[in-house]
C-alpha positions, 0 to 999 in steps of 0.5 A, a space after each residue: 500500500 503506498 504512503 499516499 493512500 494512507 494520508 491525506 493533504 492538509 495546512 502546515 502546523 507549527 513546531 512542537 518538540 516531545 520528550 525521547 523514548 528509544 534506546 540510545 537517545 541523550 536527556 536533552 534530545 527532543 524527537 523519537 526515533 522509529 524502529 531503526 534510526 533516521 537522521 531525517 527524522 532528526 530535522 521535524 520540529 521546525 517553523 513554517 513547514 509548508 505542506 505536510 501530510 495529514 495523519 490519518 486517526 485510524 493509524 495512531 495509537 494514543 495512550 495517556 500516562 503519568 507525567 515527570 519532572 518537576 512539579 510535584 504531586 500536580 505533575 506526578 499523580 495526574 494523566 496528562 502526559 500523551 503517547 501518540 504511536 504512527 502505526 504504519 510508520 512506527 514512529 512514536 511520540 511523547 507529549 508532556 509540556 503542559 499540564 492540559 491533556 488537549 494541548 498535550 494532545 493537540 501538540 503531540 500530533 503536530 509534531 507526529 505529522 512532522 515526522 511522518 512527513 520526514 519519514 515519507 518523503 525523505 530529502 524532498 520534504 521541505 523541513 529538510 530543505 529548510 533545515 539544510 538552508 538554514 545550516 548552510 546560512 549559519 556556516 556562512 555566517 561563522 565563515 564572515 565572523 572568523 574572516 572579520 575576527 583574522 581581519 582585526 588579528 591583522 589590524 592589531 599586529 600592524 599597528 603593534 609594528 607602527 608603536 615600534 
C-alpha cells in the first residue's frame, strides 16, 4: 500500500518538540526515533513547514500516562502526559509540556505529522530543505565572523609594528 493512500493533504502546523523514548537517545534530545534510526527524522520540529501530510486517526495509537519532572504531586499523580504511536510508520511520540491533556494532545500530533512527513518523503520534504538552508546560512555566517575576527588579528599586529 503506498504512503499516499494512507494520508491525506492538509495546512502546515507549527513546531512542537516531545520528550525521547528509544534506546540510545541523550536527556536533552527532543524527537523519537522509529524502529531503526533516521537522521531525517532528526530535522521535524521546525517553523513554517509548508505542506505536510495529514495523519490519518485510524493509524495512531494514543495512550495517556503519568507525567515527570518537576512539579510535584500536580505533575506526578495526574494523566496528562500523551503517547501518540504512527502505526504504519512506527514512529512514536511523547507529549508532556503542559499540564492540559488537549494541548498535550493537540501538540503531540503536530509534531507526529512532522515526522511522518520526514519519514515519507525523505530529502524532498521541505523541513529538510529548510533545515539544510538554514545550516548552510549559519556556516556562512561563522565563515564572515572568523574572516572579520583574522581581519582585526591583522589590524592589531600592524599597528603593534607602527608603536615600534
Amino acid at each position: 500500500m503506498p504512503p499516499s493512500s494512507l494520508l491525506q493533504f492538509k495546512s502546515s502546523l507549527t513546531r512542537i518538540g516531545c520528550l525521547p523514548l528509544a534506546p540510545g537517545c541523550r536527556r536533552g534530545e527532543r524527537l523519537l526515533q522509529p524502529r531503526w534510526p533516521s537522521p531525517l527524522l532528526l530535522i521535524a520540529g521546525k517553523k513554517d513547514s509548508g505542506e505536510l501530510l495529514p495523519l490519518n486517526e485510524a493509524d495512531l495509537e494514543e495512550q495517556f500516562v503519568r507525567g515527570f519532572g518537576p512539579g510535584g504531586q500536580a505533575t506526578n499523580k495526574t494523566s496528562n502526559c500523551v503517547v501518540l504511536k504512527h502505526l504504519p510508520s512506527g514512529i512514536v511520540v511523547k507529549c508532556h509540556q503542559t499540564r492540559s491533556v488537549e494541548l498535550n494532545r493537540k501538540r503531540a500530533r503536530e509534531i507526529l505529522q512532522e515526522k511522518v512527513d520526514v519519514f515519507y518523503k525523505g530529502e524532498a520534504s521541505d523541513l529538510v530543505k529548510a533545515k539544510q538552508e538554514s545550516e548552510k546560512k549559519k556556516q556562512e555566517k561563522r565563515k564572515r565572523a572568523n574572516e572579520n575576527l583574522e581581519r582585526k588579528r591583522h589590524l592589531k599586529e600592524m599597528q603593534a609594528l607602527e608603536d615600534k
